[in-house]
C-alpha positions as CSV (number, residue, x, y, z in Angstrom):
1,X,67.2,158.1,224.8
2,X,67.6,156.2,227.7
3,X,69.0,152.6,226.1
4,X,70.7,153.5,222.4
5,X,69.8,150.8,220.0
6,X,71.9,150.3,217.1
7,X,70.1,149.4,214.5
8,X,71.3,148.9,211.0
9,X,69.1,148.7,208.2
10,X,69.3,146.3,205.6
11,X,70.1,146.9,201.8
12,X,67.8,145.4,199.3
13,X,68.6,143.9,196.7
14,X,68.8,144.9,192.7
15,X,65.1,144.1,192.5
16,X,64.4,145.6,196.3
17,X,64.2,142.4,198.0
18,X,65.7,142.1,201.5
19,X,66.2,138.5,203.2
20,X,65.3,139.3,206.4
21,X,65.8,136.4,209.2
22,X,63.1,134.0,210.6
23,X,63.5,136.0,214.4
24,X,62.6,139.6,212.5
25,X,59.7,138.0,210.5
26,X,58.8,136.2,213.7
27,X,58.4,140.1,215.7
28,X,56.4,141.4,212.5
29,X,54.1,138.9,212.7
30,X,53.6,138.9,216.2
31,X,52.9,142.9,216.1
32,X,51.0,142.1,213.3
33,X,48.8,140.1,215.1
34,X,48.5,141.8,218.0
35,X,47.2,145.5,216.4
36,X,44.9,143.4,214.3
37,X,43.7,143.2,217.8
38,X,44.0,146.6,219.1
39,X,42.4,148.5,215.6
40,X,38.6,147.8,215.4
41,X,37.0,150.3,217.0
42,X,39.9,152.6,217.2
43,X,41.4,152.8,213.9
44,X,39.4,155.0,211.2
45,X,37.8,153.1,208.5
46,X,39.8,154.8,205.7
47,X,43.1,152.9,207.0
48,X,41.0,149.8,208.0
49,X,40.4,150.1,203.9
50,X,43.9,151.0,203.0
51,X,45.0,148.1,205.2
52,X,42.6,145.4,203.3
53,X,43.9,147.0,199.6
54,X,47.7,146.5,201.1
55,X,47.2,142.9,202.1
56,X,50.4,142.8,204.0
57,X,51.4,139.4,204.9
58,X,50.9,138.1,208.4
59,X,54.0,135.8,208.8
60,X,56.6,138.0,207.5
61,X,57.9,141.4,207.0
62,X,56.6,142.6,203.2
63,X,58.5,143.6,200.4
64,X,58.7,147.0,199.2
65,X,57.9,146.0,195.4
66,X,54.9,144.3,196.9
67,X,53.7,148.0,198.8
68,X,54.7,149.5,195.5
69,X,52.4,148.1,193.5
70,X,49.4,148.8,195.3
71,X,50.1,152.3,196.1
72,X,51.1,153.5,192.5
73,X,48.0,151.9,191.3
74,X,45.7,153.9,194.0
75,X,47.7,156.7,194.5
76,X,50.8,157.0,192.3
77,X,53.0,156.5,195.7
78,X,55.9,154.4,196.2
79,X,58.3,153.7,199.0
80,X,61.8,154.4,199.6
81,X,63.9,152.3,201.4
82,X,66.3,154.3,203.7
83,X,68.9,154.1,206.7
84,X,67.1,154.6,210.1
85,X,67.0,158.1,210.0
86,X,67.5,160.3,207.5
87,X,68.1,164.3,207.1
88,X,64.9,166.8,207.2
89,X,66.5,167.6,203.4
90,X,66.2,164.4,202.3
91,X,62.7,163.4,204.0
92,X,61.3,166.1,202.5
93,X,62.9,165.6,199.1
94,X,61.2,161.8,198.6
95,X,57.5,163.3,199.7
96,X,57.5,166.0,197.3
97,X,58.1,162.9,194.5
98,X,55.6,161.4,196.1
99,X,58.3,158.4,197.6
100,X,57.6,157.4,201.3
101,X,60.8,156.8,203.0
102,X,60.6,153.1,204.8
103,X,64.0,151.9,207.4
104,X,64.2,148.6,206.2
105,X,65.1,147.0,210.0
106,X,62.5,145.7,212.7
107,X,62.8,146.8,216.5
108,X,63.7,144.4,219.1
109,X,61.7,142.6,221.3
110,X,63.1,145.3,224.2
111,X,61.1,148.1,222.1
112,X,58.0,146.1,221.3
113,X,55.7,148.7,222.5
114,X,57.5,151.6,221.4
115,X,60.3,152.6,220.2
116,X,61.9,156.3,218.7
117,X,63.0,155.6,215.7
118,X,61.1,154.4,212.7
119,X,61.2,150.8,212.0
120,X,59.9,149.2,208.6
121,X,56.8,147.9,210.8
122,X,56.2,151.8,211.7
123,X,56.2,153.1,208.1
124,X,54.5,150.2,207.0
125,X,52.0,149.0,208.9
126,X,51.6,152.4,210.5
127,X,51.1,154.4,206.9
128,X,51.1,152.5,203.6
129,X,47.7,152.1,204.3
130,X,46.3,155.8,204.4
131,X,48.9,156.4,201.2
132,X,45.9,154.4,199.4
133,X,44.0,157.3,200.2
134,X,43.6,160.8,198.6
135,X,43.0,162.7,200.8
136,X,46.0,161.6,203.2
137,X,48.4,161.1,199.6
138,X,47.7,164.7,198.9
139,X,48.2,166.0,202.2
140,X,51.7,164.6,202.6
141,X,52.5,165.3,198.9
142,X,52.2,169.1,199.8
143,X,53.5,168.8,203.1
144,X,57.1,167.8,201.1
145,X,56.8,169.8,198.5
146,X,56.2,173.2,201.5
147,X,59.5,171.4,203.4
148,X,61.7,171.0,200.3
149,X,61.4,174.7,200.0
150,X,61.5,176.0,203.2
151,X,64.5,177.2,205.8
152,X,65.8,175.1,208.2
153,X,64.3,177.3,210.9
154,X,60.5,177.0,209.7
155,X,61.0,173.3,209.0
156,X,61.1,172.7,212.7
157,X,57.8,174.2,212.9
158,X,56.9,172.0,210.0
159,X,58.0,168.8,211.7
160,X,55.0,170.1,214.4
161,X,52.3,169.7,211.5
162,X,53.3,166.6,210.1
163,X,54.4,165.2,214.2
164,X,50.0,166.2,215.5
165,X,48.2,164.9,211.8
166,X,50.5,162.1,210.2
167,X,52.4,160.8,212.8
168,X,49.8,160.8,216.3
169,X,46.5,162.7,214.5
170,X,43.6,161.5,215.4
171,X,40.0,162.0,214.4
172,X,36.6,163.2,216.5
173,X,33.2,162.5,214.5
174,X,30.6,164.8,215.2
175,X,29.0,162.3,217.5
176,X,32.1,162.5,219.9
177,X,33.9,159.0,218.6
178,X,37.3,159.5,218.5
179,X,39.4,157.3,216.2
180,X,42.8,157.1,214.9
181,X,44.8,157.7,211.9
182,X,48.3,158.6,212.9
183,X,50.8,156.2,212.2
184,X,52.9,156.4,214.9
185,X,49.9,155.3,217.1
186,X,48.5,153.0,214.6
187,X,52.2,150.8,214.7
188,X,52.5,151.0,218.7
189,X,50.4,148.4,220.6
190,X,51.3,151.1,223.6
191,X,50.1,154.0,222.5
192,X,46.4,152.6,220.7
193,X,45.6,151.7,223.8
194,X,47.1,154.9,225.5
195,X,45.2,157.8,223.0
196,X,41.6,156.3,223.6
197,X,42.0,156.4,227.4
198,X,41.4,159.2,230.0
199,X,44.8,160.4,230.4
200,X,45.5,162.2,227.2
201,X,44.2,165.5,226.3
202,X,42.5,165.7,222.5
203,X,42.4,169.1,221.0
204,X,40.2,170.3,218.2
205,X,42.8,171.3,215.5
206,X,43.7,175.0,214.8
207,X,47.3,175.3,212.2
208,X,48.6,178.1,214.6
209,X,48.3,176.1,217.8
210,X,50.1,172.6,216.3
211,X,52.3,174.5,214.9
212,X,53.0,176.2,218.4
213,X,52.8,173.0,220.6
214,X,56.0,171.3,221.4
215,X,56.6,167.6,222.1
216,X,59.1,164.8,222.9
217,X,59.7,162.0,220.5
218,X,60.1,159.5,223.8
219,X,57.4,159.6,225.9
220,X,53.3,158.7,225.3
221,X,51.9,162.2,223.6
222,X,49.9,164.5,226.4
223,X,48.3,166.2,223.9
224,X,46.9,165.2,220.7
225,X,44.8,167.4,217.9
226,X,41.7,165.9,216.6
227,X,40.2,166.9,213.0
228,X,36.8,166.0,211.6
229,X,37.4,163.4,209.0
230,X,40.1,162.3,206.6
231,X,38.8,164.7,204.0
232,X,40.1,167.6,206.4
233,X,43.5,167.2,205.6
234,X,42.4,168.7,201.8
235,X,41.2,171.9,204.0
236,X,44.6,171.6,205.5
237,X,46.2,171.9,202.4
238,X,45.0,174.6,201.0
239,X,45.6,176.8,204.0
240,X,48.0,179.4,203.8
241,X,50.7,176.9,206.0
242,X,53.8,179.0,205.7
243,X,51.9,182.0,206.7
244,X,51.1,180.1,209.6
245,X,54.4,179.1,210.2
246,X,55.2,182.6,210.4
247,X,52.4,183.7,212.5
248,X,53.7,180.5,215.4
249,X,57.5,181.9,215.0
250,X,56.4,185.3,216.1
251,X,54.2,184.0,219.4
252,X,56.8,181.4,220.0
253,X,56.2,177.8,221.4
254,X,53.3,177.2,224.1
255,X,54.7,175.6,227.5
256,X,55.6,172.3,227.8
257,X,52.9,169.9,229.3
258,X,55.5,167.4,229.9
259,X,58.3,167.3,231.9
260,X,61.8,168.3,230.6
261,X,64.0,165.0,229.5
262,X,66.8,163.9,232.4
263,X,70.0,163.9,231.7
């Protein structure tokens, strides 16, 4: 990381409210504003939807108990609020119980565009809204559920999964459109401009390739894998993953596209 920010998440309250100060409801609102911008015509309907049942306020950064109650009625979801990062043990843990974990602090204005570490405008902005969904719900359900119960070594090729479909996935229609659903592009201005532009390269999805493909948490994806349609994340899930796991630990990583981090 080239400039370490320390940021310290705040502790709710004992019914989950958080104060947070006029300057970090003053950033939410303005990225807020500008990806309402950015997302027509490159977000996928099904978080446009989840993102009109959330009806996140504009001005401010939104309570938990307020993203609560619209996911356990759609989806029997909740969130989590957590410090800024948290072990693989215990991310895992809160998706199998169907809890998202949320950091409850905003980035600074020096990280506007991007930053490494998930922020409270990342988780929610970025995927509340596809928690609404089914398809995406069940897919991340299984994916902690699969995590909880594997070794540490195949949980890094876990994190590969859930880095090229819930973080940066993005879809291809059958008419070529390609659109977004990953949450890590959906919450950075940066990078929805970034995916939909020449520079990338989109790859049809295939388990054993993600699962093989190597990236770095600090620079604008080279590669992304495309799927069909929301729906395919139910094909997804039922594939034998930990078989596939095992078939990508025996060919070992593909080459890196990118070049290796200084320092």
């Amino acid at each position: 990381m080239s400039k370490q920010q320390n940021y310290i998440a705040h502790e709710p309250d004992s019914n989950g409210y958080i104060d947070y100060s006029q300057a970090e409801n003053d950033i939410w609102a303005e990225l807020y504003a500008r990806q309402l911008t950015n997302l027509p015509g490159r977000a996928c309907p099904e978080y446009l939807a989840g993102l009109d049942k959330l009806a996140l306020p504009t001005d401010r950064i939104p309570q938990l108990p307020e993203i609560d109650k619209v996911l356990l009625e759609t989806t029997g979801w909740k969130t989590a609020a957590v410090p800024a990062l948290i072990s693989f043990g215990k991310f895992f843990e809160l998706l199998a119980n169907k809890s998202f974990p949320v950091a409850t602090f905003i980035r600074s204005r020096e990280e506007f565009d991007y930053l490494q570490e998930p922020d409270i405008f990342h988780e929610v902005f970025g995927h509340c809204p596809l928690l609404t969904n089914p398809s995406f719900a069940h897919f991340s359900h299984l994916y902690g559920q699969l995590g909880l119960a594997a070794t540490k070594e195949q949980r890094i090729f876990l994190a590969r999964l859930y880095w090229f479909t819930v973080e940066f996935g993005v879809l291809r229609s059958n008419n070529n459109e390609l659109s977004i659903y990953g949450g890590g592009i959906l919450s950075s201005p940066g990078e929805t401009l970034y995916v939909m532009g020449d520079k990338p390269e989109i790859r049809p999805f295939d388990l054993v390739d993600v699962l093989r493909t190597p990236y770095r948490i600090d620079i604008m994806q080279p590669i992304y894998y495309a799927i069909d349609n929301i729906a395919q994340l139910d094909e997804i899930a039922a594939m034998d993953i930990m078989g596939a796991v095992s078939k990508a630990q025996q060919l070992g990583l593909f080459a890196a596209t990118y070049p290796a981090k200084a320092g």
